[in-house]
N, C-alpha and C positions, 0 to 999 in steps of 0.2 A: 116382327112381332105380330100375331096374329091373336084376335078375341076368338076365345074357347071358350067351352062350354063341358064343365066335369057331370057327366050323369054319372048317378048311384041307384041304390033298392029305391022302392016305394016314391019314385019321382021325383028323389032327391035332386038338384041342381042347385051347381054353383058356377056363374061366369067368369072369366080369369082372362090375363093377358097372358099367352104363351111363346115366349123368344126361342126364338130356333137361331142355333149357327150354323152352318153348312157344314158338312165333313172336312171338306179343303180349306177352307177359311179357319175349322179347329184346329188344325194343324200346323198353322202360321206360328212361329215364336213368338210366345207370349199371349195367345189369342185362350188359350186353353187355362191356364195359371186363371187371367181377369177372368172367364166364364165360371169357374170352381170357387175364385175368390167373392163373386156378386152373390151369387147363392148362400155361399158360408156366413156373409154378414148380415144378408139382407135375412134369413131365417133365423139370427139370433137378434135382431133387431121389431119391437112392438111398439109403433108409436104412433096416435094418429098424423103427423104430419111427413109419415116416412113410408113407402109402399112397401106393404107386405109381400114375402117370398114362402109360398105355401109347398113348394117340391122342387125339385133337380134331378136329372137324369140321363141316359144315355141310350138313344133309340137306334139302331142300325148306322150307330158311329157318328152320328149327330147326337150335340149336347143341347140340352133345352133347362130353361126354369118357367117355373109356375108362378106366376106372381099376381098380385089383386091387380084385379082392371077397372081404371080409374076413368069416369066416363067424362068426358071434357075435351080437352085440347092442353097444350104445353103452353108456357109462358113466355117462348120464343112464338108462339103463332098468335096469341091473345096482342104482344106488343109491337106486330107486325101492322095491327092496326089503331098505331098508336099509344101514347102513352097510359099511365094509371090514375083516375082521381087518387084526389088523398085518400081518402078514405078506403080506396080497396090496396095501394101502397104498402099503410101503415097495418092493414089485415096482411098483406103478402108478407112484410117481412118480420113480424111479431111469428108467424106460424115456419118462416124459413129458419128462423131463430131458434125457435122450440126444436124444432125435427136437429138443425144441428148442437143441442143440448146434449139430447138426450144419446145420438151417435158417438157426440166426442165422452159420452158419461158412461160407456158402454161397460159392463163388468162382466167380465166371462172367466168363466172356475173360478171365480171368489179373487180376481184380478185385474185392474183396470185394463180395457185391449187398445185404450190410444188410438183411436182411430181418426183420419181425417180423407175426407171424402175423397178433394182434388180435384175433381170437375164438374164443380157445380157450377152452372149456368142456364138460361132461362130455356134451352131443349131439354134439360133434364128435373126441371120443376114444373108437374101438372095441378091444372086448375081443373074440376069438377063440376060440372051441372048445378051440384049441390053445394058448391063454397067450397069446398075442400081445398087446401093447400097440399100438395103429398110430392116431397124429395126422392125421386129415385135414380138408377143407375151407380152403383157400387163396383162397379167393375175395376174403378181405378181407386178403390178406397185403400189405405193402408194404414199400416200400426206407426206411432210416430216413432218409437224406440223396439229396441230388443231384435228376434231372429227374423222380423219380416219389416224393420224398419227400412225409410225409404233411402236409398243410396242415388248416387250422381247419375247412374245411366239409366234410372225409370223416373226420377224427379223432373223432367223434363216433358209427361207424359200428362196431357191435357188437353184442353181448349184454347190456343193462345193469347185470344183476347179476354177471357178472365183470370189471367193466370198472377199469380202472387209474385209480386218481384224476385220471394227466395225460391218461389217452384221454376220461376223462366230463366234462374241463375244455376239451376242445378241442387241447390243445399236443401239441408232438411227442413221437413216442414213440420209442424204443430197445429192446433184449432185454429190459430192466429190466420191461416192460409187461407182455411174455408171463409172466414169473418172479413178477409179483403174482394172475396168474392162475391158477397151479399151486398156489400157498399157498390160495387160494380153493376151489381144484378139493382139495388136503388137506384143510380142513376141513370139507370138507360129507363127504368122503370117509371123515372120521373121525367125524366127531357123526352124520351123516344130515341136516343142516337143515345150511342156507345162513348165511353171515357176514351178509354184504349182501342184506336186503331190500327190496324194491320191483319194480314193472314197467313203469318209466319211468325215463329219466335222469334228473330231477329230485328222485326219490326215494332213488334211488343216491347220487346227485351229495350230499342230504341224510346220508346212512349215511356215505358215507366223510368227511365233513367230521369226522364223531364217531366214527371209527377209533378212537384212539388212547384214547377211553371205553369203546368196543367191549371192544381188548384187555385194557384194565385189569379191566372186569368178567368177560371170558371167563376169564383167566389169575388173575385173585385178589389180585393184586398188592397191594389196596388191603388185604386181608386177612391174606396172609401177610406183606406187607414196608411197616407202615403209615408212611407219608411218603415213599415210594420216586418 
């Protein structure tokens, strides 16, 4: 991803983040599909808490998009040095919220398009100079039903440690997916350390089987409310 710069007449200018994929890398299965897909939604998509995709294109067999360039740093680098007050928290996930409102509310030709991101986690939420919250990377976003709904051998396709227990089992997903991924993205947001460790689905796939142990020890439950 590199920051560009679009001149026009009269001194126009607009600065942009421009992704290039490499020829050989578009070529990869499935590499081309996700590059054509981030484009398609991210340009029928206007919201402020979701980055803009202002063009798509294909230059000397490299694919590229145009997208607004968000001046800041990501929410995996901001929590690298520690965690969030409240108060920039409850701003973070009030605007993670909104952006995925407005995604899963998405109407295209007079039709809901069902969409759910899938790999939202804190490299792919930037934070701005100026406040700004803004969701991007669409690349693994899909329709929850119908001819591009998600099936067993790409529902698998993700970040393994935010991944929704039905996206790391394979089954379909709904809004509900992205919404266990926000809770994921609070709590590492709020402790500084991650719920779900591992760096493999199988590891994951392990963590979230013992969820429900997870919160009991995280929350105290067994402590403050013994037999609950």
């Amino acid at each position: 991803v590199f920051r560009a710069r679009l001149d026009g007449p009269e001194g126009f200018r607009k600065v942009l983040a421009l992704k290039v994929v490499r020829a050989r890398v578009a070529e990869q299965e499935g590499v081309r599909d996700a590059i054509v897909r981030e484009a398609r939604i991210g340009g029928s998509l206007t919201h402020p808490h979701l980055v803009d995709v202002y063009d798509f294109g294909i230059v000397d067999g490299q694919p590229f998009i145009a997208m607004e360039c968000v001046e800041g740093e990501s929410l995996a680098e901001r929590l690298a040095r520690g965690p969030l007050p409240l108060h920039e928290l409850i701003d973070l996930l009030l605007a993670l919220l909104r952006g995925l409102t407005h995604l899963h509310g998405l109407v295209l030709d007079g039709q809901p398009a069902g969409l759910v991101h899938r790999d939202l986690k804190p490299g792919n939420v930037l934070l701005g100079r100026d406040g700004r919250v803004k969701i991007t990377d669409y690349g693994l976003a899909r329709a929850m039903e119908g001819p591009d709904a998600v099936t067993w051998s790409d529902a698998v396709r993700g970040t393994p440690a935010y991944m929704s227990p039905e996206q790391a089992r394979g089954r379909p997903l709904d809004a509900r997916s992205d919404l266990f991924a926000v809770g994921l993205i609070a709590f590492e947001a709020a402790t500084g350390r991650r719920l779900l460790q591992g760096s493999s689905i199988f590891e994951v796939m392990a963590g979230l089987m013992r969820i429900e142990d997870r919160q009991r020890e995280v929350l105290g439950l067994d402590t403050m409310w013994p037999g609950l």
